[in-house]
N, CA, C and O of each residue as an XYZ file, in Angstrom:
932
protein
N      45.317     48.445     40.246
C      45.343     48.474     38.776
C      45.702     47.077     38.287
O      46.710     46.561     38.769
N      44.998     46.416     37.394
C      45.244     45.268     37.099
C      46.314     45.001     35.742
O      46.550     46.087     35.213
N      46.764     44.269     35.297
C      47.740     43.856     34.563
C      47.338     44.886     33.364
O      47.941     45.936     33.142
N      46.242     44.418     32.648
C      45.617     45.075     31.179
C      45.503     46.106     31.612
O      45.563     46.789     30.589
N      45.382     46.735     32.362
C      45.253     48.682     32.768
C      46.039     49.008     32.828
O      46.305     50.119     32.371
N      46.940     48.224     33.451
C      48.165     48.897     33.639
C      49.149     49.035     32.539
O      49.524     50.195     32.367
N      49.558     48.322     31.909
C      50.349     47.994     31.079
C      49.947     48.983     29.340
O      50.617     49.155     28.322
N      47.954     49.605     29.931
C      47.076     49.303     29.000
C      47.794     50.942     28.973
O      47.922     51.517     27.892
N      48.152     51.474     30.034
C      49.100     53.028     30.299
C      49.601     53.299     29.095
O      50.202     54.373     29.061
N      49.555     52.528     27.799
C      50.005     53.314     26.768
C      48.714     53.168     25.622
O      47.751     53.251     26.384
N      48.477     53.098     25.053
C      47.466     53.231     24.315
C      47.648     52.689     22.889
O      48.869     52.750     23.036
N      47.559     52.354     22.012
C      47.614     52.569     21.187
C      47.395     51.974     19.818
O      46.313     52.164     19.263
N      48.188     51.384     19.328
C      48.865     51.674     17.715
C      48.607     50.701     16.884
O      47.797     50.865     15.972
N      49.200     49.640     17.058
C      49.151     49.006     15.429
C      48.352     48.110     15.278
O      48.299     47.285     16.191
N      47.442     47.929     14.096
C      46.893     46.656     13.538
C      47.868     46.036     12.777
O      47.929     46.627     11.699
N      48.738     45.032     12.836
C      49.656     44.596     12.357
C      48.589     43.752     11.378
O      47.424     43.438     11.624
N      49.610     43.424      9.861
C      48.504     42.881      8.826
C      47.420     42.294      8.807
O      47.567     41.074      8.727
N      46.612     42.556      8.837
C      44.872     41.782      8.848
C      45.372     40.477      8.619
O      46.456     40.202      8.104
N      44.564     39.738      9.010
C      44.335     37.866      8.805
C      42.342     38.131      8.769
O      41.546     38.655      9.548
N      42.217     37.398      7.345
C      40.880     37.112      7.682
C      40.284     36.611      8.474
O      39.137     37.036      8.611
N      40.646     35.711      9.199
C      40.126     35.015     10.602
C      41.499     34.642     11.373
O      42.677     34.604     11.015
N      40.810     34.379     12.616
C      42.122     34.021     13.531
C      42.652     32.357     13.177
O      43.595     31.833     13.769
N      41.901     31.727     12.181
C      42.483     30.419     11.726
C      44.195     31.199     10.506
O      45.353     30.784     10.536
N      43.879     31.823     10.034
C      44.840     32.711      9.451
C      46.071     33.111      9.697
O      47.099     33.173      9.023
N      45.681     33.465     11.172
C      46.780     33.820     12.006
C      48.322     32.490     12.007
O      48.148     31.282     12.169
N      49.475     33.044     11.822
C      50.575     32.289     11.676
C      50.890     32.243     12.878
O      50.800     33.162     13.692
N      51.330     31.019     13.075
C      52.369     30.659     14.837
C      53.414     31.348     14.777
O      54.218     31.524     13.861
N      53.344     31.838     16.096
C      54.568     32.570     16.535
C      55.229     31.708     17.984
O      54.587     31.547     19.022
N      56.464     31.288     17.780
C      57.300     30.930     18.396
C      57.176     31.686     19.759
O      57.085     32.910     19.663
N      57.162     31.232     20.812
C      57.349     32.167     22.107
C      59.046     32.557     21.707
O      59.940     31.826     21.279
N      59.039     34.175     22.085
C      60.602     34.683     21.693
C      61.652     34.169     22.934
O      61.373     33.824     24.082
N      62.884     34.250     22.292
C      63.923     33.790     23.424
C      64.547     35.106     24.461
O      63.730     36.002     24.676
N      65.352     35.195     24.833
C      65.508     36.006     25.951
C      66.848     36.284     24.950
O      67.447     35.498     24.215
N      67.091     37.822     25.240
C      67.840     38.346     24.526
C      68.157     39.858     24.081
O      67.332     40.689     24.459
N      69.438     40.402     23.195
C      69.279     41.645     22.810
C      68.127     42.330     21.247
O      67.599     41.831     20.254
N      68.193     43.172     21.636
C      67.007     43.747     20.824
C      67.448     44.980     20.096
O      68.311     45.602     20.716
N      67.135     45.436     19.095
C      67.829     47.266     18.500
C      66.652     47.502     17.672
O      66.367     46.987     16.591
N      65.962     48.441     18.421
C      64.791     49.056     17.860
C      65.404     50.526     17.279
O      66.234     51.329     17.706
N      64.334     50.423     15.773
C      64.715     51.981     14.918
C      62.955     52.436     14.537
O      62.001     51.713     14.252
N      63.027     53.448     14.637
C      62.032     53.940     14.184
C      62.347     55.181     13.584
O      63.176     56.046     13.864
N      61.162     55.028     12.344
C      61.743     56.179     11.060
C      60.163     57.213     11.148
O      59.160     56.636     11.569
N      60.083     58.297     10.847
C      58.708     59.059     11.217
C      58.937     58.999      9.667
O      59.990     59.312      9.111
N      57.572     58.463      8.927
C      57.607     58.433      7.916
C      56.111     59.223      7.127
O      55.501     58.814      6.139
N      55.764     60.753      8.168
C      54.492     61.493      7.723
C      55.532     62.317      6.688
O      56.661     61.991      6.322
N      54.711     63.542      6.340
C      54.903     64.187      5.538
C      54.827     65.411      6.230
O      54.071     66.198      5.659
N      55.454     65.946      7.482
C      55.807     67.383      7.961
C      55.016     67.092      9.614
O      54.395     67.866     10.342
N      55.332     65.797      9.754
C      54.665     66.133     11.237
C      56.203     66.063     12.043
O      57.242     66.044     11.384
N      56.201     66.018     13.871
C      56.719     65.963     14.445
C      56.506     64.632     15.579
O      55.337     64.477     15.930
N      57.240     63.938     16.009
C      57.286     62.603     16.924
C      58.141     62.708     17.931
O      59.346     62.944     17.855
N      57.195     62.447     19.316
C      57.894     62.244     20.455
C      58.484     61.400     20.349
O      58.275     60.624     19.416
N      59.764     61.126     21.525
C      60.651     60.090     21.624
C      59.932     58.755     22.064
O      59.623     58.836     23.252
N      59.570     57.564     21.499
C      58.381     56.735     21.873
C      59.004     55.982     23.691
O      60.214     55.999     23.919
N      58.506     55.690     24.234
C      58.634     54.965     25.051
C      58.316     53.627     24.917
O      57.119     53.354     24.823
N      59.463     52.366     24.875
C      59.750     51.330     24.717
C      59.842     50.106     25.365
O      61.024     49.850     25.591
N      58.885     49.018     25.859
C      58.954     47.786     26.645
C      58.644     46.836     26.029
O      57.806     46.661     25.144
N      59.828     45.763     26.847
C      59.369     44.238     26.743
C      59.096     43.867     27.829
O      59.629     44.292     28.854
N      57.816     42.618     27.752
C      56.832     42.610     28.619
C      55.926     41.086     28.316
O      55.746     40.491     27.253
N      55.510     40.793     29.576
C      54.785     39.295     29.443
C      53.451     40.211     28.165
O      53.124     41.380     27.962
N      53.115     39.065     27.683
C      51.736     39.230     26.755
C      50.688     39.289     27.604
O      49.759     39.980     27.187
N      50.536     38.778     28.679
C      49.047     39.307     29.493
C      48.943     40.606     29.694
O      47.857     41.059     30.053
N      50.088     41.476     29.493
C      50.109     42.763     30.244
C      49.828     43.557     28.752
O      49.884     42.794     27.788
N      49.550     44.903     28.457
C      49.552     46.007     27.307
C      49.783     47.477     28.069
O      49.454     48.066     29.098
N      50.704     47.695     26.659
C      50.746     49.490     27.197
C      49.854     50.367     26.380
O      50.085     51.576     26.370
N      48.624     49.764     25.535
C      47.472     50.192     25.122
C      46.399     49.338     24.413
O      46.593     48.398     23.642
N      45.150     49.893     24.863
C      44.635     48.735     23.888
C      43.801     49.311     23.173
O      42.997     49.925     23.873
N      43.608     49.406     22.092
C      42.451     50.368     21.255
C      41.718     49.656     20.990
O      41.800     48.559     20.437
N      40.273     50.666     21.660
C      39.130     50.100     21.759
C      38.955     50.432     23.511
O      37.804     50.435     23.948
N      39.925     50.661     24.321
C      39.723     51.026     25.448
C      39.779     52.422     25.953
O      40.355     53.144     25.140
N      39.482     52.886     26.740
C      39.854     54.773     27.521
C      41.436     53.898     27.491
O      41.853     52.759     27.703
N      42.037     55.424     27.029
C      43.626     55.657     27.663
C      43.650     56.033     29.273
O      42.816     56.706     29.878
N      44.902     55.378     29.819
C      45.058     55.867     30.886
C      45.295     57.155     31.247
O      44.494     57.954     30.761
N      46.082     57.581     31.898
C      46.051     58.577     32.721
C      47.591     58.933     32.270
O      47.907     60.100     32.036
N      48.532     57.845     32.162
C      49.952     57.979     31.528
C      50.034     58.440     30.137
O      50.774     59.216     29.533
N      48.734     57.492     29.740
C      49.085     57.725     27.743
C      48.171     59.045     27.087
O      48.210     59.420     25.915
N      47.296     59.658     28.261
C      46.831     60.841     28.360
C      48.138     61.809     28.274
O      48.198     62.606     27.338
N      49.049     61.760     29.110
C      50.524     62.763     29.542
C      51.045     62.861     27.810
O      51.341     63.937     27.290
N      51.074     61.884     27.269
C      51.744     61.455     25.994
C      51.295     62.103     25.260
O      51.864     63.072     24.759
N      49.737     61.595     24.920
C      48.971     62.153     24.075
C      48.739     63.675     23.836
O      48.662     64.167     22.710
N      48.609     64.538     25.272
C      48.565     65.353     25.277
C      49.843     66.417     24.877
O      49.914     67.285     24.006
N      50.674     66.023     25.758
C      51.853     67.197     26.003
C      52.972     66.312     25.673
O      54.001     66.915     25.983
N      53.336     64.782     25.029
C      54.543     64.352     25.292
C      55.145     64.163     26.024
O      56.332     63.934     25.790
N      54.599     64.160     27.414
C      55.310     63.805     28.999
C      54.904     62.527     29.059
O      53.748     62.125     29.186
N      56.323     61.627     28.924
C      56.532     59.975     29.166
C      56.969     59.796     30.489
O      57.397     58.673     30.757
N      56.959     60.814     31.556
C      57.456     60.549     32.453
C      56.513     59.532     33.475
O      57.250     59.009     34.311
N      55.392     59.209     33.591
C      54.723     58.443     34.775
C      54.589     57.256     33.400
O      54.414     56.206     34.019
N      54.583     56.967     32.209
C      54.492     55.714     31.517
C      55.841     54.978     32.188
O      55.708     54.047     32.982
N      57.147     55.491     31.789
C      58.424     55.317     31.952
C      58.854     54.713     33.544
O      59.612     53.820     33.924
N      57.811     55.849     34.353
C      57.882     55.333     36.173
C      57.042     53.872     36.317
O      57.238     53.045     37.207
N      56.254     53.784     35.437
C      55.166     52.934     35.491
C      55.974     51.716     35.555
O      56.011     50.940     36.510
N      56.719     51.601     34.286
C      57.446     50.162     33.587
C      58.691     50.016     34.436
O      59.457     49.072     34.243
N      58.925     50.977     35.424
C      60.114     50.591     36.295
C      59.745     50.007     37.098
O      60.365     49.033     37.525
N      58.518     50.437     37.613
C      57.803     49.773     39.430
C      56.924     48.627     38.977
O      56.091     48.237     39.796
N      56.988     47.944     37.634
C      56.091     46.722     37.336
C      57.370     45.440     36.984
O      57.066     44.405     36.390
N      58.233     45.616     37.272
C      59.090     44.573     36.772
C      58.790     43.050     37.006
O      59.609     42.159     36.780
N      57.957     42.923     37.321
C      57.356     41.459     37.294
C      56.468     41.172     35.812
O      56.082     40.083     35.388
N      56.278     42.632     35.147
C      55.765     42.061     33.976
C      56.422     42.592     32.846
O      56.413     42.081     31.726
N      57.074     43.781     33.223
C      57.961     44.259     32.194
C      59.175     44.095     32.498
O      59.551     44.529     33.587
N      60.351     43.256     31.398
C      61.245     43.074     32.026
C      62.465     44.109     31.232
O      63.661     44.106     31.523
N      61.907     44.844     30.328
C      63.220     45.895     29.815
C      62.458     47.044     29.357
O      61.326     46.731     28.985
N      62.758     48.368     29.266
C      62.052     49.361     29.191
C      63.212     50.989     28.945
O      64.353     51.289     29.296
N      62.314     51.542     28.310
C      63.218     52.713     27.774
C      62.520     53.864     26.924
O      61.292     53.804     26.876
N      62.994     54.650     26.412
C      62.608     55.911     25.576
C      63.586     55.720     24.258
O      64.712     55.266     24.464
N      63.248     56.002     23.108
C      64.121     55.927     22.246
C      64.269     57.062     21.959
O      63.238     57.691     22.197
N      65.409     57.938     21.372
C      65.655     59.296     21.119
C      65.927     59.901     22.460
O      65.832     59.268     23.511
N      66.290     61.238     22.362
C      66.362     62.478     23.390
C      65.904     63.498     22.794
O      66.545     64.544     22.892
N      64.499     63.466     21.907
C      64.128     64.949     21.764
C      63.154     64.183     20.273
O      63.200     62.993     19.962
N      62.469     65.099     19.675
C      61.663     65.033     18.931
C      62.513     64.847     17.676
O      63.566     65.420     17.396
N      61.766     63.825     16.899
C      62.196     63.906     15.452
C      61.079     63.826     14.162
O      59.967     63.306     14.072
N      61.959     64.631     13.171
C      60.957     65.076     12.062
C      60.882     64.257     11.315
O      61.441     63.176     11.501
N      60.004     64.588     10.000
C      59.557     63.535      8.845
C      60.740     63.300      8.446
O      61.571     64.186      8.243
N      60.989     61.766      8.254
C      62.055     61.483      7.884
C      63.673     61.248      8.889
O      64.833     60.836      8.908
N      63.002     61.638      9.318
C      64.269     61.494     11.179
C      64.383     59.823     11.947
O      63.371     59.123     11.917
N      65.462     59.370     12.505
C      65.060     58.186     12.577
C      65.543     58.059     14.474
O      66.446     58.752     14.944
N      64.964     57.345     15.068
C      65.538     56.799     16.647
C      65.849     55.561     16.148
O      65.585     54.873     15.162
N      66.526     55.502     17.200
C      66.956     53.639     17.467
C      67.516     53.606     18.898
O      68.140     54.579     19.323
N      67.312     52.528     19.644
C      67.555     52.009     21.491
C      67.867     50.723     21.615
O      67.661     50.122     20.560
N      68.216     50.158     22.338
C      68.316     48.734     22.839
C      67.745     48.223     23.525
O      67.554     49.038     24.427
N      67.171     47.135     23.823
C      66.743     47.174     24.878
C      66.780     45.096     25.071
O      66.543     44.249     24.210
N      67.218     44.902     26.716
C      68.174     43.572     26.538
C      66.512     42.737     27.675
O      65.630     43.319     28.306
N      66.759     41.308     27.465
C      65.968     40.772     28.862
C      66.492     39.513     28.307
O      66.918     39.026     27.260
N      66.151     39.126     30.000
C      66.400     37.599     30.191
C      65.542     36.855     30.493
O      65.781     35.809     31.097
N      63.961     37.348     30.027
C      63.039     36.049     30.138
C      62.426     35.752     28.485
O      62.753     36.443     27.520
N      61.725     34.878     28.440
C      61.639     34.396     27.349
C      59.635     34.709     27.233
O      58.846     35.081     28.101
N      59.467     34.424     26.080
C      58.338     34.866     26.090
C      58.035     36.189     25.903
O      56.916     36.334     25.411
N      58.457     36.913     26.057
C      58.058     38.181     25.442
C      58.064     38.877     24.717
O      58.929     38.631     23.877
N      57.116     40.357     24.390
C      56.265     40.779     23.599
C      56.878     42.343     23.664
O      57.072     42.966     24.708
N      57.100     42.762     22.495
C      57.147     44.723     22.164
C      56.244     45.687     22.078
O      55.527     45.699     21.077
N      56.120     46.450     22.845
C      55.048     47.091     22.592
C      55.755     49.376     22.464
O      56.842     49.679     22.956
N      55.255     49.979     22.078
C      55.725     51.167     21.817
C      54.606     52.131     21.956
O      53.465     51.897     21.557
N      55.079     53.508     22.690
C      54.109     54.221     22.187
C      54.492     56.054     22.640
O      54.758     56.631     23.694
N      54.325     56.497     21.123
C      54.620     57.852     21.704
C      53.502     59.554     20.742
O      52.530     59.519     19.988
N      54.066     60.391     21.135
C      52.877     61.580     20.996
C      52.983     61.892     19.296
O      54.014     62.196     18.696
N      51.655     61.730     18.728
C      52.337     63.040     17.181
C      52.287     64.212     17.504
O      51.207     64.759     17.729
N      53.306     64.764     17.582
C      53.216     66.114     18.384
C      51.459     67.036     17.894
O      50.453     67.229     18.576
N      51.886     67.510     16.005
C      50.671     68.513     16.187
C      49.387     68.224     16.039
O      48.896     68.433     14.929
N      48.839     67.870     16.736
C      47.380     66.806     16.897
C      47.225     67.517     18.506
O      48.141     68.156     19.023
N      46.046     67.298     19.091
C      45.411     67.696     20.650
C      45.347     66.682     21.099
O      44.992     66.808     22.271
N      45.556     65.237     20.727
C      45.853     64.181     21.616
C      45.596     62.552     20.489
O      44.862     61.575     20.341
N      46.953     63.311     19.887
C      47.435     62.129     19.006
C      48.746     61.090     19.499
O      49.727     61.662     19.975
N      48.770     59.789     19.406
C      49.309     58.909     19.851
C      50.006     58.254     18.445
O      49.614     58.805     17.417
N      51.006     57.132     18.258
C      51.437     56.391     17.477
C      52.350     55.287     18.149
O      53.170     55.458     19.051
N      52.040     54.204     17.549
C      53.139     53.043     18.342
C      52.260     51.567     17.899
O      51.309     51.540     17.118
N      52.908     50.273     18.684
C      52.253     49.323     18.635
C      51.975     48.545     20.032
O      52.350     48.862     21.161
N      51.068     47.238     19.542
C      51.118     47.191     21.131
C      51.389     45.297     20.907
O      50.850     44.563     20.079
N      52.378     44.952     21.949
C      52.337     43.687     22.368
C      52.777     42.571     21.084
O      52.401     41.425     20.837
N      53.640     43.388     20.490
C      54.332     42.790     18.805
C      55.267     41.414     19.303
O      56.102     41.407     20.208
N      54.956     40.532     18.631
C      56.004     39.244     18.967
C      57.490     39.774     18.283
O      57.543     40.533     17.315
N      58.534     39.281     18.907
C      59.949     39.488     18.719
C      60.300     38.446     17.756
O      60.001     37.252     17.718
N      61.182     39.367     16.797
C      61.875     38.112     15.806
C      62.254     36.822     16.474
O      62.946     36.839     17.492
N      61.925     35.961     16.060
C      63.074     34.682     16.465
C      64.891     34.297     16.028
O      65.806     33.844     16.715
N      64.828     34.674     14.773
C      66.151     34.754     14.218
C      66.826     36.110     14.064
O      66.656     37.107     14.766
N      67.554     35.970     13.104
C      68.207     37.000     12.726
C      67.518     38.114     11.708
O      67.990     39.241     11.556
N      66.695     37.777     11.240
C      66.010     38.608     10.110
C      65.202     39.651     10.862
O      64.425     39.514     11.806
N      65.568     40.664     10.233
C      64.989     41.715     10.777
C      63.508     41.686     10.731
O      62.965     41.109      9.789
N      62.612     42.407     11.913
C      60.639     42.106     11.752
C      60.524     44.163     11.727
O      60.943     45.083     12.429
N      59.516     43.975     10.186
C      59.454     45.308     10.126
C      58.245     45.863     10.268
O      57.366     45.294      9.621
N      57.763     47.200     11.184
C      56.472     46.839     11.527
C      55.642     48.703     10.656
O      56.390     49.678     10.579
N      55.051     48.743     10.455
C      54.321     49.816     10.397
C      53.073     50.031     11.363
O      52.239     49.219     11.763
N      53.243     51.599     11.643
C      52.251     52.008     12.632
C      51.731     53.238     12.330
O      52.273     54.247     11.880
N      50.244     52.934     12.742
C      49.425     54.068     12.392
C      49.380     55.383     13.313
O      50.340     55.592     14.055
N      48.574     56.050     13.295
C      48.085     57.481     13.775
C      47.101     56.818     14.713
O      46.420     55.892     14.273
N      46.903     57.400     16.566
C      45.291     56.995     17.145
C      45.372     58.421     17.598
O      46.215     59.317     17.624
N      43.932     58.207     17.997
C      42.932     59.041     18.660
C      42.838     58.849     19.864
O      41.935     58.073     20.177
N      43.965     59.633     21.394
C      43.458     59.200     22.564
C      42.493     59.403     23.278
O      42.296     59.080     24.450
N      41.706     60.099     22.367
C      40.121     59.902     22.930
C      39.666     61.391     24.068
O      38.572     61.746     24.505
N      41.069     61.973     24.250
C      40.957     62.520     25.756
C      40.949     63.906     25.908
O      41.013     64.450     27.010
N      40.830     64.835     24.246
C      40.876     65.543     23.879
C      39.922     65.894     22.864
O      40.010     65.041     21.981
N      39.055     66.747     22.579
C      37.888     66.979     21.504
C      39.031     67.456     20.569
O      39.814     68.238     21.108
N      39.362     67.037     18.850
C      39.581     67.202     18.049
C      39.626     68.731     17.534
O      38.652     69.221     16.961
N      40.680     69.375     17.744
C      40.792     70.930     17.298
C      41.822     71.084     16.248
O      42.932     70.698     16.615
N      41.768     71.469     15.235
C      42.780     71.539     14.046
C      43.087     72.706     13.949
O      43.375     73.200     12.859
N      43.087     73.392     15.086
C      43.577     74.986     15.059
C      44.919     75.407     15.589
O      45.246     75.243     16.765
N      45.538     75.853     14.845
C      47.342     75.779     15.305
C      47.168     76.814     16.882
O      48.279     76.487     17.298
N      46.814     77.442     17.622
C      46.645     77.916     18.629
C      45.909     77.027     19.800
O      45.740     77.397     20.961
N      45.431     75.527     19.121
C      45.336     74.693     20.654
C      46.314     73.390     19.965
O      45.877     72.272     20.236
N      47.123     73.413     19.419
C      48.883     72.789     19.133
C      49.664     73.181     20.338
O      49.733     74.186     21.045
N      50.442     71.553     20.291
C      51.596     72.416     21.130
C      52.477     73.281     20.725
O      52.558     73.410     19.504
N      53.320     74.061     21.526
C      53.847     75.273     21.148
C      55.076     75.006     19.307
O      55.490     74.095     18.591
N      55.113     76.177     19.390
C      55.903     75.978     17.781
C      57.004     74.934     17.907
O      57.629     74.712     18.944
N      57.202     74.215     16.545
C      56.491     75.080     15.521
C      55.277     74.363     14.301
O      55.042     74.366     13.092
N      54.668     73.690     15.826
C      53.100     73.488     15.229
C      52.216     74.534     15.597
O      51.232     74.659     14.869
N      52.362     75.529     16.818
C      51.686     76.220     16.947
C      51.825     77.652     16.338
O      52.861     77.914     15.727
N      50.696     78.740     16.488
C      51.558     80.198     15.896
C      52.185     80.489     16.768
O      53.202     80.982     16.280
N      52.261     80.510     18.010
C      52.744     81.166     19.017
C      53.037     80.430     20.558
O      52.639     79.327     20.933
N      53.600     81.105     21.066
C      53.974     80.408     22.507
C      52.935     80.157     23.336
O      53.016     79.615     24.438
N      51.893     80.582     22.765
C      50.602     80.459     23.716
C      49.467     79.620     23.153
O      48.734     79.751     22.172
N      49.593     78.594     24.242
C      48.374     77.289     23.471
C      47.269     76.960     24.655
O      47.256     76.607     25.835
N      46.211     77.352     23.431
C      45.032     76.929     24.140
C      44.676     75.773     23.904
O      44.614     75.299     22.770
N      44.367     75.109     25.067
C      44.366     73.569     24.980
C      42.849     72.969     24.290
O      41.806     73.124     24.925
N      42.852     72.562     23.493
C      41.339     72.101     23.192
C      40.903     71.531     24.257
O      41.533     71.035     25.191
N      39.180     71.671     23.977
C      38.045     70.977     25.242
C      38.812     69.617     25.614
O      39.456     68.970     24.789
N      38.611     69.155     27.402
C      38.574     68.098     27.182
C      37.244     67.028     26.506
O      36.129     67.507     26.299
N      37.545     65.620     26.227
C      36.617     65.042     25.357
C      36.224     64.324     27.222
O      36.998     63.696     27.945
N      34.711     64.755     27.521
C      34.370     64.057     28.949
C      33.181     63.428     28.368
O      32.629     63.896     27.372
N      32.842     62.535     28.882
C      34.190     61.283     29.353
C      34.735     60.832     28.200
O      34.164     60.918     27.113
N      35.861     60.331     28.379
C      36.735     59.848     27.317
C      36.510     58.522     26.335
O      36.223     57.382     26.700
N      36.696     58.947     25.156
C      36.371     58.416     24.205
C      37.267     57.364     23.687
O      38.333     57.790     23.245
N      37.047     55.855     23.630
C      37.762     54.649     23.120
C      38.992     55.401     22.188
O      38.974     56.311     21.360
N      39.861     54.702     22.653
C      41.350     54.861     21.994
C      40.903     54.037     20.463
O      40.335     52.946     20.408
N      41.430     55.086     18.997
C      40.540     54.711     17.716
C      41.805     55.171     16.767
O      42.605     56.073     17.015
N      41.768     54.211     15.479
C      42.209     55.334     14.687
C      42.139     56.350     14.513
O      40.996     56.800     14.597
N      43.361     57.428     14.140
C      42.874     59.042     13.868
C      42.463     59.422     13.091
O      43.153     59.447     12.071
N      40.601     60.161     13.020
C      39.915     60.494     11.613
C      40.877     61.669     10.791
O      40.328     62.172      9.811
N      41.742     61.965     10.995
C      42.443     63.355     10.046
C      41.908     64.083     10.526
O      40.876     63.960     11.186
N      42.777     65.409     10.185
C      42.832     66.448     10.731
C      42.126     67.265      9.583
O      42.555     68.417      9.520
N      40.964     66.900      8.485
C      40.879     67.203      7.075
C      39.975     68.649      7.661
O      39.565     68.579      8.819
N      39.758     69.585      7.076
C      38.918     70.594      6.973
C      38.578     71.019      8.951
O      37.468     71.045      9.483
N      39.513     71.208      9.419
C      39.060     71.562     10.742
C      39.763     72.890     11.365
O      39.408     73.498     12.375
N      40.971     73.214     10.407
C      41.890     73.887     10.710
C      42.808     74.887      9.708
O      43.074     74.644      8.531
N      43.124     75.789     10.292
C      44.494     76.702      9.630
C      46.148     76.361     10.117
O      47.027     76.998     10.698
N      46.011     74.877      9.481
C      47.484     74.449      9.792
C      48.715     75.333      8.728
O      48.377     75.975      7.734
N      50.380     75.161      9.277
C      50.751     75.934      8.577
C      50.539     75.781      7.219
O      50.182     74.680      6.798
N      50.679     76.574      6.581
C      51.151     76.437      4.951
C      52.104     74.986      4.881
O      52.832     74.847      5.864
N      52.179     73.956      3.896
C      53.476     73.464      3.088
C      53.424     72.518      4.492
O      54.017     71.463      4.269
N      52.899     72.579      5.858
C      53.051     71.432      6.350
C      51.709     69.848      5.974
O      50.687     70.236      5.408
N      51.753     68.649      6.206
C      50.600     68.210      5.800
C      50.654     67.571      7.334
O      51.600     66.906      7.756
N      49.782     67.812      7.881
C      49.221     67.236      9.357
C      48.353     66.647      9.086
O      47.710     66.391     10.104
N      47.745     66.083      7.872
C      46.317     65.664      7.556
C      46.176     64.401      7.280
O      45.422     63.912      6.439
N      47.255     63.604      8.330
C      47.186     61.970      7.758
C      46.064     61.403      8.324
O      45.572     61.330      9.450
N      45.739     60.925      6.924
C      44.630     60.205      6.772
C      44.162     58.357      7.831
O      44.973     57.432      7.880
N      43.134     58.314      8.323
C      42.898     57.174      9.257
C      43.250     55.828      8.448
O      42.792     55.322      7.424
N      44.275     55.466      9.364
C      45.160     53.834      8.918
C      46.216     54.292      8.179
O      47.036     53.489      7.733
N      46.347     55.864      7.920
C      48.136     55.947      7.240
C      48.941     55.623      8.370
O      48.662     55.896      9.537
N      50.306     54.818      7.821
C      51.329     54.679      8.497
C      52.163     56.057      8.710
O      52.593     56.933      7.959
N      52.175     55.839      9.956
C      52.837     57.690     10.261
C      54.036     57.181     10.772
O      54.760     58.158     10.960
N      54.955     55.564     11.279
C      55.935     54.999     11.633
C      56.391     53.708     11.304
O      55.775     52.682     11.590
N      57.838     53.766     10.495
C      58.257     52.565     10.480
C      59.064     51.655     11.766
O      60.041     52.112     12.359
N      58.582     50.571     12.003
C      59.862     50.132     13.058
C      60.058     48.817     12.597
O      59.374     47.862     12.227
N      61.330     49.136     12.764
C      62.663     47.651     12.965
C      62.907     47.248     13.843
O      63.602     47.990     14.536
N      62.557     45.861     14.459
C      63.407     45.375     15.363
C      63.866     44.252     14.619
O      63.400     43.566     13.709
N      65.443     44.279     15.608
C      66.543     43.158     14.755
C      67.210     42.641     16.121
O      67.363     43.334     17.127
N      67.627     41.115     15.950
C      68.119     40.476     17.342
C      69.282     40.943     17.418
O      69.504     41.337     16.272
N      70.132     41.144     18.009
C      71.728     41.786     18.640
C      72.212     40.447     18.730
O      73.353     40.229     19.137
């Protein structure tokens, strides 16, 4: 598995502000080696968010790249919220990831917030995040490969909704994971999508489904479904 595949194990998330061209683009300082305090706020309107899984990491490497198939890790995510082989991943690569973690211990709602630490001692590196919207059949959120503040001022990022591609689109609360996105304890898993389809923004969940009443699962492609803060320690 090569660096970009590997790393690519998460999939995902942010177009951080457009620049009309890459002449546009502002210099970024290579970051210094140091502490870090990541928060993230779920900022939908009645969805649910896995605990994201969190690395710093050389910039050659990604834990998603949209526009590519998800791996096989950010599949676990996407699907069911199992960070467990992303998480094994970023332990047994420490030559490119040098700090790594989960933020939270359990799911949080609209309006719910995580926050983690996470420390390194090489310089040069890059944030990247990524975790499940729960009621979606293989919805993702996070960013990928974000430069680290240099100072003290906090860098605030918004992140969208993707599509891991790895699942055919079902808006039916009976192929949800179990409650209380689903009706019941019993979930039928939507088709898989064979072969898998480029990691994309998520088209909404608009007219496909009998979601609950009073919840809105229907964020729209390029809504921000996450705020994150990172601030230097």
């Amino acid at each position: 598995m090569n660096k970009v595949l590997s790393l690519a194990i998460a999939s995902a998330v942010v177009t951080l502000a457009a620049c009309s061209s890459d002449d546009d683009a502002p210099t970024v300082e290579p970051s210094a080696a140091g502490s870090f305090q990541v928060t993230f706020t779920n900022m939908t309107a009645g969805q649910l968010m896995t605990p994201p899984v969190v690395a710093l990491h050389d910039p050659s490497a990604h834990l998603f790249v949209v526009g590519e198939t998800a791996s096989d890790a950010v599949r676990d995510i996407a699907e069911t919220g199992n960070n467990a082989a992303l998480v094994a991943f970023a332990g047994d690569n420490a030559d490119v990831v040098s700090a790594a973690g989960v933020a939270g211990d359990g799911p949080f709602a609209a309006g719910g917030m995580v926050t983690t630490n996470l420390t390194t001692t090489e310089t040069g590196q890059v944030f990247s995040a990524v975790n499940m919207v729960i009621c979606t059949n293989d919805g993702i959120s996070g960013v990928d490969s974000v430069a680290l503040p240099a100072g003290n001022e906090p860098l605030v990022i918004m992140a969208m909704a993707y599509d891991a591609g790895t699942r055919i689109n079902q808006a039916d609360t009976e192929s949800f994971f179990p409650p209380p996105c689903a009706a019941s304890d019993v979930v039928v898993e939507a088709p898989v999508e064979d072969p898998r389809a480029p990691i994309a923004a998520h088209p909404g969940q608009s007219g496909l489904a009998n979601v609950v009443e009073g919840m809105n699962w229907d964020f729209a492609a390029g809504e921000a479904v996450l705020q994150i803060e990172i601030v230097r320690n």
